[in-house]
N, C-alpha and C positions, 0 to 999 in steps of 0.2 A: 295291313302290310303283309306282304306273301313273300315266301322266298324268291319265286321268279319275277319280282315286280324292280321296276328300277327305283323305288323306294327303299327296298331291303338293300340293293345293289349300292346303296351311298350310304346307307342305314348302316350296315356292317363294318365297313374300312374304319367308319368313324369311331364306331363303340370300342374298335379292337385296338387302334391307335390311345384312345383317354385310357383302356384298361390299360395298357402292358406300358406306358409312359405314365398317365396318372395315375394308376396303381400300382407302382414300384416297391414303394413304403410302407406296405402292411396289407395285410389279410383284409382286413375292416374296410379299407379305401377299395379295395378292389371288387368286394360284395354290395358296396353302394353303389358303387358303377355300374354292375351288374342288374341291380335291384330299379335303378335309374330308368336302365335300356329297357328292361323287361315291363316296368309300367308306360312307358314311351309304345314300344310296340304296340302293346294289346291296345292302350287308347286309338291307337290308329285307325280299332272298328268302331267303337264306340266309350268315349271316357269313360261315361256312368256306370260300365259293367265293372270297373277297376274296385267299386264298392266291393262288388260279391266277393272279388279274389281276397280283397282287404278283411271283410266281414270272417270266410272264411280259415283267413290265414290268425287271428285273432282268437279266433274261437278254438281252434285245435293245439294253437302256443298255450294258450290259459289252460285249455284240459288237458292237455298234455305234460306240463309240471305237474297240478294238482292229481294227475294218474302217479306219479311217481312217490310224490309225496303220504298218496291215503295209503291205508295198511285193512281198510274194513272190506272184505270182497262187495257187500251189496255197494256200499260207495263209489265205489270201483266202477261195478257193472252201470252204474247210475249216471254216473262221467262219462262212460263208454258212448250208453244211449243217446245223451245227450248232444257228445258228437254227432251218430251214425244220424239222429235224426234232423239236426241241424243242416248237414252238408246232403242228404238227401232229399231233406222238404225242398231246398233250395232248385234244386236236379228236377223234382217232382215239378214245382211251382211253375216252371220255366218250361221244361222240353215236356209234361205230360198231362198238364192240367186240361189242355183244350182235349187231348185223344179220350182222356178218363170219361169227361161232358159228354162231349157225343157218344159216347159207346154205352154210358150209363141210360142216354135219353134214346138211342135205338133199342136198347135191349127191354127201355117199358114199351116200348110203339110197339113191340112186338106184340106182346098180351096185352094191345087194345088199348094202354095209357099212352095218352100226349104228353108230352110233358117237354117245355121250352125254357131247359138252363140257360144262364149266358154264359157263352164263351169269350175269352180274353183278347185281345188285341197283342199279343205275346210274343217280343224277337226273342228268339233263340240265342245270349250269349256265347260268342264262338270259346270252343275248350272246355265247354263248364262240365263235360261227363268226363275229361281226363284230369285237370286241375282237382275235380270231387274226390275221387279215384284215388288221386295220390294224396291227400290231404289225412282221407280214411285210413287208409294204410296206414299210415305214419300214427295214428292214434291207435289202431291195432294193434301196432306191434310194440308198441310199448304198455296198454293194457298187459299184454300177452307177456311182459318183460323181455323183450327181443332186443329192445332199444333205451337208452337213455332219452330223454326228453331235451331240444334243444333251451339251452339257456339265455341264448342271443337270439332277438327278434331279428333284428338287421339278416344272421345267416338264414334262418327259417324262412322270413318272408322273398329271400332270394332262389332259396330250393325251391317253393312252392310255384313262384310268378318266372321261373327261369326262361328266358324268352326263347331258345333254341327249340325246346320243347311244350311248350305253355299247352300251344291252341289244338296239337292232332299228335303228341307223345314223343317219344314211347314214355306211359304211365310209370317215372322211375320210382323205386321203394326208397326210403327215406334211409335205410340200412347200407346204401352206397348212394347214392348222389349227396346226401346232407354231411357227412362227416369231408368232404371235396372242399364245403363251405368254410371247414376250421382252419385249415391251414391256409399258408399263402401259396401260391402257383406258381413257377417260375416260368418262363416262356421256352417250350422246348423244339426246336426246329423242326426233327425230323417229326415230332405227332403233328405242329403246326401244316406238316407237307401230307401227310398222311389225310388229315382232316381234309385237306384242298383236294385231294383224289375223290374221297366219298360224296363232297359237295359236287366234286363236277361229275361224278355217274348219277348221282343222284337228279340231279338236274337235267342228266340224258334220260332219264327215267321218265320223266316230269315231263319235260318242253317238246321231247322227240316222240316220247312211246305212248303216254298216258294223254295228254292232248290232242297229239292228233287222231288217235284212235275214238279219244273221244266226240271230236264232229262227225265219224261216221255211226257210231254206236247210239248216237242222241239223235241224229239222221233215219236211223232204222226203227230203235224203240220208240220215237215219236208219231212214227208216221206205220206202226207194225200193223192195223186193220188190212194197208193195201201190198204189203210185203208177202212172197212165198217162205216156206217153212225153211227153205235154203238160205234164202237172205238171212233170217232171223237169227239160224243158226251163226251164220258170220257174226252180225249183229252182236249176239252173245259173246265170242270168239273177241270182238274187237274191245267188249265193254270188259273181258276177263283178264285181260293185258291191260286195259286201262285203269280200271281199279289196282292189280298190280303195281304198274309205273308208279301212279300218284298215288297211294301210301305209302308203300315202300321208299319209295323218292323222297317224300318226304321226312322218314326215317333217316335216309341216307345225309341228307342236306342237314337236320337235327343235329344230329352225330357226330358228324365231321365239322358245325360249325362249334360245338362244345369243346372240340377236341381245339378249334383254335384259342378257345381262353383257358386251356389248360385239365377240361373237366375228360370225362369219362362215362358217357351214359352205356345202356345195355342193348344189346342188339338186337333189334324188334323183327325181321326178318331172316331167314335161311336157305335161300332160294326154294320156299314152299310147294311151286307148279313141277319140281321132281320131284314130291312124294309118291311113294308106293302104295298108299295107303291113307285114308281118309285120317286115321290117327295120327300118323307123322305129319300128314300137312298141319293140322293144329296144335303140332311142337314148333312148327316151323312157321306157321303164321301170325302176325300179331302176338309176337310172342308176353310182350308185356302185358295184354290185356289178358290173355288165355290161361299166364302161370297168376296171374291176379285173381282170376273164378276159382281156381285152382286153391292158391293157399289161405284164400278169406271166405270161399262157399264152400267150393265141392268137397275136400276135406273136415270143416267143421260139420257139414251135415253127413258120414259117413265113411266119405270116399268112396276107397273102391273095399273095403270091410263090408263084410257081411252076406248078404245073399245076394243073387246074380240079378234078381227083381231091385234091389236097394240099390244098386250099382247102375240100372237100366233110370230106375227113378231119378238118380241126381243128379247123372248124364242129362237127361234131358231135362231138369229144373238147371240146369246149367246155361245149356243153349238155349233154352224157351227166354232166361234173363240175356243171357250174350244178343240174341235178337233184338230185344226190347231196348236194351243200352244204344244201339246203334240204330234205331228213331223211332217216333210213336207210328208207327203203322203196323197194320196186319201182317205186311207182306216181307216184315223184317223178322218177325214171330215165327212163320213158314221159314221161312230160313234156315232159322236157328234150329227149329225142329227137322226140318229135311237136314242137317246135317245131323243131328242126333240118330234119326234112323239110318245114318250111311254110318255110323261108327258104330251103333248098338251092334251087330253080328260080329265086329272083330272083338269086341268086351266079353260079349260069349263064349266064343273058341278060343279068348284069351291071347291074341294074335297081336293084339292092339300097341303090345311092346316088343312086336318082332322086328321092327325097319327104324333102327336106333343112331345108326351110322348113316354118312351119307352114302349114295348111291354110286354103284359102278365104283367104289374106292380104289383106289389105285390104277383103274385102268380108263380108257379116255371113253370107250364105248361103252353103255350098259348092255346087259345080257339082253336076252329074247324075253325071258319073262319081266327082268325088269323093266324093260319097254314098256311092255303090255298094260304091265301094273302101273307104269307113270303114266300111261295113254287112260287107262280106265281111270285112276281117280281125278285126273283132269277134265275128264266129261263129269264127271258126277257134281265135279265145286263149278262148274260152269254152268250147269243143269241147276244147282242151287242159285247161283250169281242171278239168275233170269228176278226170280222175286226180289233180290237185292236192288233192282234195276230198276223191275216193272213199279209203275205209278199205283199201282192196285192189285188187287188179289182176282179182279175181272180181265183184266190185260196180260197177268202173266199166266192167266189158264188160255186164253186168246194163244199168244204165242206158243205155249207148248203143245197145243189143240194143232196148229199149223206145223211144228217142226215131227211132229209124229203122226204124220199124215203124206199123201201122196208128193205132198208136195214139195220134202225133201228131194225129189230127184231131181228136180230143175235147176236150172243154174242161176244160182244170185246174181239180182239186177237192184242196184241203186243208183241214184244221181252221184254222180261223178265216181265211179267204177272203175272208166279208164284211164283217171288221171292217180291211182292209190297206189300203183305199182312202188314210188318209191317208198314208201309205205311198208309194205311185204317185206322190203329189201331188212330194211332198219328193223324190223321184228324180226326179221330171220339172223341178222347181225347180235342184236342184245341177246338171245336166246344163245346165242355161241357164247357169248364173252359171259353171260350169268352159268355156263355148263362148267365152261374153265376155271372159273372164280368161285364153284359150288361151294369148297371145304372149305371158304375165307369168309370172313364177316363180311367183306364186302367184294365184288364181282373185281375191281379194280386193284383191291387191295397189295397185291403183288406181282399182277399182271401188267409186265414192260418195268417193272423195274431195274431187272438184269440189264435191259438190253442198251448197247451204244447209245448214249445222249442225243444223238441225232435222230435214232428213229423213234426214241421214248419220247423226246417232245414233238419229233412230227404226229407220232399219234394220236397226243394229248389235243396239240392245236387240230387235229379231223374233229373229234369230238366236239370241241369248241365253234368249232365252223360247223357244224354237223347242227347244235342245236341252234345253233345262228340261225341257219337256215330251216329249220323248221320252225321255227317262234313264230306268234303272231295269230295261233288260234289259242289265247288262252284262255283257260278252264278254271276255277276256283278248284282248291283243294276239295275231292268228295266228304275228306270225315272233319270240314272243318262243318258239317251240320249234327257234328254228332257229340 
């Protein structure tokens, strides 16, 4: 079940109506409902993966008292593991066992052994790297005594499986979204209206920007052997907005539908494509996943202490894992490392904490240099996006073989080229309304709220008919394989 699916569309009204009516009467009634909805959804892809969330959700309640309880550190550290390696074998088993096989039995072909493991017949569980993620966390930081240990399964097993965010985030920490769980929620209009803002840019994100961009960016990177380096460039250009849309979107739609049963998640984007800088884009990107490497790797192995070489090294065992998180292939690895050398020289000149604020503050145009510097590090994450994209680590040298080559100067030609114009229009549209909306959590947040009731809901109803009218090439969510 997807948010843009007419299954979520009746799925929703229904859940919110038994909560805020059958859940009137207590806290407990309302986090069953919850808990209800949230294994209802996920089975929607597949029942039996309901075990793992189940298995999961079990094992981190159980060590998670008995962490509060022991007083011995090695005990301690011994629960710990037990977690980390539970809720990671499981992450392994699933999304890593087949890439380990094969790379194990290439790397003997190479000096001359044969050697034919068997690989698995293995679906991918959708959510299983964010549901892992935040399960870990949550037994973290109560090792770490950051947290108390929940005492109630029913709330626990409601944080963990919460369907708004289950299957693509944002990865909430257990230090705000679980203590949501203990009290009761009263229904509050204006966050309930609030929450409908975010769902429906979010959805403009999703059905308008990120779908349609994605049939010509799947159009291009499929067929890139017979494409000019011009094309390819677009290509990229189309799949950079589209991975935008459809994460972020789905961020958005998360968010705002939490906000209608009363909760509160954390804001997983910042309008990222105005960063100045490769290091503010990854303040402002994925933010839950990135303050997540942050305060359960990069930090425990160093930080940023020490020498400037310790600092280069954990940087990039950072992103070489952030790569890896986001699927078994090689060309996710390149990724993650092509963003670690775009950020290692500002860690050196120490720059990296110079663009803290947003941009252009106060005024509606950015400067000349800030331009420049939003123009540059937007090539440089779209220049990385290519490997995010490419099938292989052969196709996305193919592609940048072609974009850095004569063949830029030609003018991109793909099937149906001259029918994309409305297209432009609506990327040139969001890109205003995401400039406006920069300093708000979200692009709509308070944009036409002032304005006379007549033109606030004619606008609302354009958008609405806006994604009406573009619906109908849908796309799966990209990080629901992650």
């Amino acid at each position: 079940m997807t948010f843009n699916s007419l299954d979520f569309a009746i799925f929703l009204p229904l859940v919110f109506l038994f909560y805020w009516l059958g859940g009137k009467k207590n806290r407990q009634t309302q986090n069953l409902i919850i808990l209800a909805a949230s294994y209802l959804f996920y089975s929607w892809w597949d029942w039996r993966f309901l075990l793992l969330i189940l298995f999961s959700t079990l094992v981190d309640f159980i060590i998670g008292n008995k962490l509060q309880t022991q007083k011995k550190l090695q005990k301690r550290k011994l629960l710990l593991w037990t977690s980390i390696f539970a809720n990671l074998g499981l992450l392994f088993f699933f999304k890593y066992y087949n890439f380990f096989i094969e790379n194990f039995s290439l790397a003997f072909s190479l000096f001359g052994n044969k050697i034919s493991p068997n690989s698995l017949n293995i679906i991918l569980p959708v959510g299983i790297s964010f549901y892992t993620f935040q399960t870990m966390s949550y037994t973290i930081d109560i090792y770490r005594r950051k947290l108390l240990p929940a005492k109630d399964f029913i709330s626990f097993a409601s944080f963990v499986s919460f369907f708004p965010q289950l299957v693509a985030g944002p990865i909430e920490r257990a230090t705000n979204l679980l203590p949501q769980f203990y009290s009761k929620r009263k229904f509050n209009y204006l966050q309930a209206v609030d929450g409908m803002r975010q769902i429906l840019w979010g959805l403009f994100k999703k059905v308008v920007i990120a779908d349609n961009c994605a049939e010509y960016a799947n159009l291009i990177f499929d067929n890139a052997e017979i494409h000019s380096g011009s094309t390819l460039v677009l290509g990229t250009l189309f799949f950079t907005f589209q991975i935008y849309g459809d994460f972020s979107g789905y961020s958005d739609i998360a968010i705002g539908t939490s906000r209608l049963f009363g909760f509160n998640l954390k804001q997983n984007f910042a309008t990222p494509y105005f960063s100045r800088n490769i290091a503010e884009f990854w303040r402002r990107w994925h933010i839950s996943l990135s303050t997540w490497f942050r305060d359960y790797l990069y930090i425990p192995l160093g930080g940023s202490r020490g020498s400037t070489l310790t600092r280069v090294r954990n940087t990039f065992i950072i992103f070489l894992i952030s790569g890896l998180w986001h699927g078994a292939n090689w060309t996710f690895v390149v990724w993650g490392a092509l963003n670690a050398l775009f950020i290692i020289p500002s860690m050196i000149l120490k720059t990296n904490r110079k663009s803290l604020d947003i941009v252009a503050k106060g005024n509606f145009f950015p400067s000349v240099s800030e331009f420049i510097s939003i123009l540059f590090t937007f090539c440089l994450t779209s220049l990385a996006w290519i490997f995010f994209r490419a099938e292989n680590i052969n196709q996305a040298w193919i592609i940048l073989c072609k974009i850095f080559s004569t063949e830029i100067c030609s003018a991109p030609t793909f099937e149906g080229d001259n029918l994309i114009l409305p297209l432009y229009i609506m990327i040139g549209i969001f890109i205003l309304i995401e400039w406006i909306g920069r300093d708000k959590k979200f692009a709509l947040e308070k944009l036409g709220t002032n304005w006379p009731s007549f033109y606030r809901l004619t606008f609302y109803y354009l958008i609405i008919f806006t994604i009406i009218w573009f619906s109908g090439k849908e796309q799966q969510f990209i990080y629901f394989q992650f």
